[in-house]
Backbone as a ProteinNet text record, in pm:
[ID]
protein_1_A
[PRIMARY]
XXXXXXXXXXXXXXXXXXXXXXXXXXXXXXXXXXXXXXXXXXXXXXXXXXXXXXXXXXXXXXXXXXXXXX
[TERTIARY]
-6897	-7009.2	-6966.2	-7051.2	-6993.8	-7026.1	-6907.7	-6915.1	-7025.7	-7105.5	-7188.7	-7140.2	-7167.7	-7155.8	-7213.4	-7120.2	-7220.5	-7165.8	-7263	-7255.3	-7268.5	-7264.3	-7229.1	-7356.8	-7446.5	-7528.4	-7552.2	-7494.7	-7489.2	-7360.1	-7290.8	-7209.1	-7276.3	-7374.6	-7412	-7418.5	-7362.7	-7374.3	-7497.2	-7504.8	-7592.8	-7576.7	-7698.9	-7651.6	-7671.8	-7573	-7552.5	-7618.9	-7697.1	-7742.3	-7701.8	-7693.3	-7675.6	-7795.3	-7747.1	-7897.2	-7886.4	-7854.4	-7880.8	-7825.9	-7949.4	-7906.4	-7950.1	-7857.8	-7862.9	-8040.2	-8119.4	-8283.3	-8351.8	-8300.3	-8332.2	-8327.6	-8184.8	-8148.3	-8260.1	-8281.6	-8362	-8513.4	-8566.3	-8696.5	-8657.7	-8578	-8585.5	-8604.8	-8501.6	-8569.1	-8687.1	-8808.4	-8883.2	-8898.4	-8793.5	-8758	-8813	-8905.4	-8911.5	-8775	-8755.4	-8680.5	-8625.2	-8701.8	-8706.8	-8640.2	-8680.4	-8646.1	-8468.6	-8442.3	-8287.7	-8185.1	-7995.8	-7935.1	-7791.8	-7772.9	-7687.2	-7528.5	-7449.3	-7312.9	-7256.5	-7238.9	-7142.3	-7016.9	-6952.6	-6787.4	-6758.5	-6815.9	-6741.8	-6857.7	-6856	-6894.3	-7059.6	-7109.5	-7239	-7319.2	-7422.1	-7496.8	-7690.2	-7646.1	-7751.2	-7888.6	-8019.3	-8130.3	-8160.8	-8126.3	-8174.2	-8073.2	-7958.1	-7835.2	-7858.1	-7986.9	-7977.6	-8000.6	-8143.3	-8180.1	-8092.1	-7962.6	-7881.5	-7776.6	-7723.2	-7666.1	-7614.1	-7538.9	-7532.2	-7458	-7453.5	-7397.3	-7323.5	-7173.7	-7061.1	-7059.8	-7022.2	-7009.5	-6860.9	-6925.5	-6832.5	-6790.7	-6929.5	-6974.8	-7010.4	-6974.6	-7056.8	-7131.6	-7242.7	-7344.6	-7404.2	-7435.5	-7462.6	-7576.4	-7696.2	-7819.5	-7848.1	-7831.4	-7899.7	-7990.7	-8031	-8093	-8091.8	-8130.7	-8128	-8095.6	-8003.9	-8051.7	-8046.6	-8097.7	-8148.3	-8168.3	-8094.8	-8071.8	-7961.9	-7933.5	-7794.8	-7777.7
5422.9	5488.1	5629.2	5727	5848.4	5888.7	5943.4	6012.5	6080.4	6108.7	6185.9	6284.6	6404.6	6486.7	6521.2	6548.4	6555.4	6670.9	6689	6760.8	6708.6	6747.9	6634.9	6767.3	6681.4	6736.4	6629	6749.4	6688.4	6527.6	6523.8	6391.2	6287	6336.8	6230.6	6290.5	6218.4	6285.9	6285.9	6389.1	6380.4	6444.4	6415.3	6444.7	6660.5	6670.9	6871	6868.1	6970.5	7043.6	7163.9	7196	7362.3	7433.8	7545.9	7641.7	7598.6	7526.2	7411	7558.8	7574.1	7644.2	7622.9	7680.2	7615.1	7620.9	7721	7720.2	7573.1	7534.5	7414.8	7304.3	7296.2	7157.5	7157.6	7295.2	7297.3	7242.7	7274.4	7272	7095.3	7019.3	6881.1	6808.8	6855.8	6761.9	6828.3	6883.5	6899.6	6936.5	7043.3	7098.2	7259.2	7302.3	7466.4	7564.8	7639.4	7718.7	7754.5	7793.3	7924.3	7781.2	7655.9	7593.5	7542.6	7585.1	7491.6	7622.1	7599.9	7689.4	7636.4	7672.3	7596.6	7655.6	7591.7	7590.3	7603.2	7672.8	7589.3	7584.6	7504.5	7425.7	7544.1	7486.9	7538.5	7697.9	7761.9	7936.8	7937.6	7971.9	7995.1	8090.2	8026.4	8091.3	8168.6	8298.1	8348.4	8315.3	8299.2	8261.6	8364	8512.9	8610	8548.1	8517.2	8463	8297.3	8256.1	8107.3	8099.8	8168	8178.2	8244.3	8303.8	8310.3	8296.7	8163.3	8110.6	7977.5	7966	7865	7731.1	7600.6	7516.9	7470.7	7438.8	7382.7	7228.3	7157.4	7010.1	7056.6	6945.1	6929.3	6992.7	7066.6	7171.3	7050	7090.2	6996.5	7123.5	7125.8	7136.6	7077.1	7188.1	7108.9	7215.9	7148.8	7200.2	7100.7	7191	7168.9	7262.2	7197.5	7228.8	7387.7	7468	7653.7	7644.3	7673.3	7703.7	7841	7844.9	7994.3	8057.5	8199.4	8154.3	8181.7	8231.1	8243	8252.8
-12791.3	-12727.2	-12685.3	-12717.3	-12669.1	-12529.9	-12465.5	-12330.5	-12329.5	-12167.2	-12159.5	-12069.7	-12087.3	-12015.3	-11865	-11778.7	-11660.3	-11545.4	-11481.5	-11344.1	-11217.1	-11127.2	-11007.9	-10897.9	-10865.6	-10742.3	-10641.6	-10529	-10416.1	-10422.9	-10518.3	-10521.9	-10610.3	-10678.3	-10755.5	-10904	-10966.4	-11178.5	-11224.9	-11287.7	-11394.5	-11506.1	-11571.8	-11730.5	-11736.3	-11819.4	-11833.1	-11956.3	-11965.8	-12106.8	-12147.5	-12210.6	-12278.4	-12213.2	-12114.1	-12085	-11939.1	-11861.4	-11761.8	-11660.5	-11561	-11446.1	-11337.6	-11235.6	-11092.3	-11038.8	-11074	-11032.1	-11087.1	-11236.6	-11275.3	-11245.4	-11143.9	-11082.3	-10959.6	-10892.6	-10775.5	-10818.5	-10910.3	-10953.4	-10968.5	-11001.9	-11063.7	-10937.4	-10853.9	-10676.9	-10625	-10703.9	-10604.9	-10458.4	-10447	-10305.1	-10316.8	-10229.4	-10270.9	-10261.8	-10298.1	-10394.4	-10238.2	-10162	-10021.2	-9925.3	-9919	-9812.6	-9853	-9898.7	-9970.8	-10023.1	-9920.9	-10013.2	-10076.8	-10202.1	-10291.3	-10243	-10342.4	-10330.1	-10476.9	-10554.8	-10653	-10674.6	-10624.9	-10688	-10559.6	-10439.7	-10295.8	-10270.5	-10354.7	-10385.1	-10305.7	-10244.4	-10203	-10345.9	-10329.2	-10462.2	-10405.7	-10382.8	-10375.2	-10445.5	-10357.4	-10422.9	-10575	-10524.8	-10615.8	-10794.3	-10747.3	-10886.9	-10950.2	-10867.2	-10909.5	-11077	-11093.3	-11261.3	-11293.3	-11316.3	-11370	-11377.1	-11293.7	-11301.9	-11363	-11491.1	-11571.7	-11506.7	-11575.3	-11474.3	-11644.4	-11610.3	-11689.9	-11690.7	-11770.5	-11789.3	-11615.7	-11539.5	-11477.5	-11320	-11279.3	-11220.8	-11084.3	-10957.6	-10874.5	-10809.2	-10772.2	-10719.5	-10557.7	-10478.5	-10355.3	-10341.4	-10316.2	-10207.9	-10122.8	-9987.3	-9869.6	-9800.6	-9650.3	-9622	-9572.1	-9594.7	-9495.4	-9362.1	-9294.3	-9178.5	-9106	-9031.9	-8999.8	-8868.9	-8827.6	-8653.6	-8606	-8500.2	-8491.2	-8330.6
[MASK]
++++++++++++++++++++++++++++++++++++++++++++++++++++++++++++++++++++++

């Protein structure tokens, strides 16, 4: 059986595609874009760099919640 490739959001795998970017994973949980801010592999990932940002077989991924305030 062949391996599948995957990415890890938030700690959980999923399957990677060719093209696969961090705005895409956001759009798949149904979370608005503005309420949620990502991480990748530790790195904070600006809202403006999400659509262009590609995701690697192997990439973990974290969105949470914004917070805001200081």
């Amino acid at each position: 059986m062949p391996e599948t490739t995957t990415i890890q959001v938030n700690g959980e795998h999923r399957p990677w595609q060719p093209g696969l970017q961090v705005a895409h994973v956001i759009e798949s949980l149904d979370k608005p874009a503005n309420s949620v801010a990502t991480a990748l592999n530790g790195h904070f990932v600006p809202r403006s760099l999400r659509e262009h940002t590609p995701l690697k077989p192997g990439d973990a991924l974290t969105v949470f919640q914004a917070i805001v305030g200081g």
